[in-house]
C-alpha positions as CSV (number, residue, x, y, z in Angstrom):
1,X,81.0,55.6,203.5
2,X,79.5,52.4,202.9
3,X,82.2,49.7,202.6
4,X,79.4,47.9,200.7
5,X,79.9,49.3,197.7
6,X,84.1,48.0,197.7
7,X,83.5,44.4,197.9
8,X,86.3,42.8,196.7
9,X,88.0,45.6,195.5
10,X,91.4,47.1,196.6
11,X,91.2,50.2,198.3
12,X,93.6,52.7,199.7
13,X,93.0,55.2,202.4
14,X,95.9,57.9,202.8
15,X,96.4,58.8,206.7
16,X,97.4,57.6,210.1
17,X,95.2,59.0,212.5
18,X,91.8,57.6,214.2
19,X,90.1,58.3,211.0
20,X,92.6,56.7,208.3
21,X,92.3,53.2,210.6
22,X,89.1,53.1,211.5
23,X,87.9,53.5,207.5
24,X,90.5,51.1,207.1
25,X,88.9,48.4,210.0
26,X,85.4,49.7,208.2
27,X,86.3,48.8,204.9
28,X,88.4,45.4,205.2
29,X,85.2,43.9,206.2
30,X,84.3,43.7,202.7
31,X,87.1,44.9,200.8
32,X,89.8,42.4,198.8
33,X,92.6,44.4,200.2
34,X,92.9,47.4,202.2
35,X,96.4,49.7,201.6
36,X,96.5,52.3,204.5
37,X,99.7,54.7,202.8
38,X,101.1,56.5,206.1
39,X,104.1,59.6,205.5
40,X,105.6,58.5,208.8
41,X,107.2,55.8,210.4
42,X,103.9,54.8,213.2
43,X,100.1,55.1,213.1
44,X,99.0,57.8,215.6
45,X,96.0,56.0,215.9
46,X,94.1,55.0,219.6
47,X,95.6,52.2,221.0
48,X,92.5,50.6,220.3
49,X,92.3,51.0,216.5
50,X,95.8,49.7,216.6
51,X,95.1,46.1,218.2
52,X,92.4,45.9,215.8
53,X,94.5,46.7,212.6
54,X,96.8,44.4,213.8
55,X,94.6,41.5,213.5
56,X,93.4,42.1,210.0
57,X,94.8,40.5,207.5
58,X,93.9,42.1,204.4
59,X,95.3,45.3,205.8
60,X,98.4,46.6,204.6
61,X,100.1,49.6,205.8
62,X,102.7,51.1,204.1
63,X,104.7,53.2,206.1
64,X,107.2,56.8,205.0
65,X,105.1,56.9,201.4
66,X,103.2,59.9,199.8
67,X,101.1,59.0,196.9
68,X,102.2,61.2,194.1
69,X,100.6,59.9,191.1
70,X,96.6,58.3,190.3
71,X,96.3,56.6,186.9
72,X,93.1,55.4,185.3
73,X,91.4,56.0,181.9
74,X,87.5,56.1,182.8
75,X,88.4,55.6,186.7
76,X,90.7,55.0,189.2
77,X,93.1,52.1,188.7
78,X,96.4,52.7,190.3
79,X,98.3,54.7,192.1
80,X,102.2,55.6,192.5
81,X,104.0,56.2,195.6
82,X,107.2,58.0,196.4
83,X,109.1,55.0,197.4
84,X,108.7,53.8,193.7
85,X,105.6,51.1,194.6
86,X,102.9,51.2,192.2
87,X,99.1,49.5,194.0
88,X,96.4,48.3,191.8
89,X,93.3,49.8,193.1
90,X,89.8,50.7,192.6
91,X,89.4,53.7,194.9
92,X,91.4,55.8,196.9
93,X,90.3,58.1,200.3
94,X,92.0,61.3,202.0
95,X,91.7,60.9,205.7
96,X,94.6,63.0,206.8
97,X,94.7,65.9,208.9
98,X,95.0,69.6,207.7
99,X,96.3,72.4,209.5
100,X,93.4,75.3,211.4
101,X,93.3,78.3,208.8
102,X,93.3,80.6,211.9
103,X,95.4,83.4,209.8
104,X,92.0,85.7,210.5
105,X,92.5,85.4,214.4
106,X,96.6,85.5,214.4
107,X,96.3,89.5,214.3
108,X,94.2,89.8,217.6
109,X,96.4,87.4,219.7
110,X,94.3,84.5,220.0
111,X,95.9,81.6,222.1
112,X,96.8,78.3,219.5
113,X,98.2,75.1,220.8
114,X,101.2,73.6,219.2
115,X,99.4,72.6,216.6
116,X,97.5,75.3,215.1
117,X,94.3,74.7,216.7
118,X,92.6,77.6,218.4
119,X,92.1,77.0,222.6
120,X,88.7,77.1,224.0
121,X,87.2,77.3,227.7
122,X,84.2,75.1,228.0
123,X,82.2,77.7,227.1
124,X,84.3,77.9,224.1
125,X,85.9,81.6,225.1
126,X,89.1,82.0,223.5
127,X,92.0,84.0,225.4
128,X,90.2,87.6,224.0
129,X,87.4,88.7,225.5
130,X,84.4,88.4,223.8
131,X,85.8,85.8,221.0
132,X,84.7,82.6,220.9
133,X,85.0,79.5,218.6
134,X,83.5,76.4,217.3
135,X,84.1,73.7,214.9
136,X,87.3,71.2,213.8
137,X,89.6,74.3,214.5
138,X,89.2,74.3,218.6
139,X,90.8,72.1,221.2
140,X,87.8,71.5,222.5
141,X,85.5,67.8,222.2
142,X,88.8,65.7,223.1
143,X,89.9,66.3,219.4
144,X,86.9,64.3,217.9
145,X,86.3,66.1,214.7
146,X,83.0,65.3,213.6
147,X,79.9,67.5,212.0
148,X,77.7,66.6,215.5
149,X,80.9,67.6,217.8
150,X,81.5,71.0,215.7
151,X,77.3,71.5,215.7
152,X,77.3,70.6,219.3
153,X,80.3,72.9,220.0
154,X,78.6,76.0,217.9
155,X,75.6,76.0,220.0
156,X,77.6,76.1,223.5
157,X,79.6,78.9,221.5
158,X,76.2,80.7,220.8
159,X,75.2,80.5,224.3
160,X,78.2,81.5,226.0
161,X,78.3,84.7,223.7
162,X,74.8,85.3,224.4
163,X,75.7,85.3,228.3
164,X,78.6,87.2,227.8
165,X,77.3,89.9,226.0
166,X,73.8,90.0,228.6
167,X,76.2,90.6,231.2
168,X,77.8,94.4,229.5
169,X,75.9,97.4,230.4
170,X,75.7,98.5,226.6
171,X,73.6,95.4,226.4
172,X,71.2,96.2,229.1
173,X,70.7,99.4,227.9
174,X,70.1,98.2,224.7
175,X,67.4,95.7,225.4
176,X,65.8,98.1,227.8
177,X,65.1,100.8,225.1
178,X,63.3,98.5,222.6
């Protein structure tokens, strides 16, 4: 995102996690006015992305609101909230959280925290034997989801199926008679 490109412009970025304020911190750099439009009643934010929020000025969250409605003819100028506020703006950004699609892995028991996300060993090993997983829907890289931490977390996956598998006999045998 390059904050750049909204100077002087009202934005409004939908969210209320580390990602939601810290595009939000990003953007009011440059941007006229920054609405960050939050379904609950507090930011679950780091501590410190909320001292910095609190300092900016031309941030304004608006807490328990959905946005239900965009309006625009040739692009984005408004959008409508559930609480019956209507915000002039020039762009709007998704930065909330979805829930794992882990439907595939329900069937053959493998272990999910509270919140849908699949658990992970260093090593990324599930619960099952031989399963392992990678990516935005594991517990593992302190909940940082980002391409280089679900990269990062794939390769560690690769290598600790690859020494999983080397250790089984039918593996041995395998390599041995090619």
């Amino acid at each position: 995102d390059n904050a750049s490109l909204f100077k002087d412009k009202n934005i409004a970025i939908v969210g209320g996690a580390n990602s939601a304020v810290m595009k939000a911190v990003t953007f009011a750099n440059e941007a006229k006015k920054v609405y960050l439009i939050y379904r609950k009643d507090k930011l679950r934010a780091d501590k410190i992305w909320l001292d910095k929020i609190d300092t900016i000025k031309n941030i304004e969250i608006i807490y328990n609101a959905n946005v239900i409605e965009v309006q625009g003819t040739d692009e984005l100028e408004k959008i409508i909230l559930d609480n019956d506020k209507e915000l002039d703006t020039e762009s709007l950004f998704i930065e909330a959280g979805t829930i794992p699609n882990v439907e595939l892995l329900e069937d053959l028991g493998v272990e999910t925290n509270e919140f849908g996300y699949i658990k992970v060993e260093k090593n990324q090993a599930t619960n099952i034997e031989g399963v392992f997983a990678a990516g935005d829907i594991t517990t593992n890289s302190n909940g940082f989801r980002q391409i280089i931490t679900a990269c990062s977390e794939g390769a560690i996956a690769a290598l600790g199926a690859l020494n999983y598998i080397s250790k089984k006999k039918w593996y041995n045998y395998y390599i041995k008679s090619k």
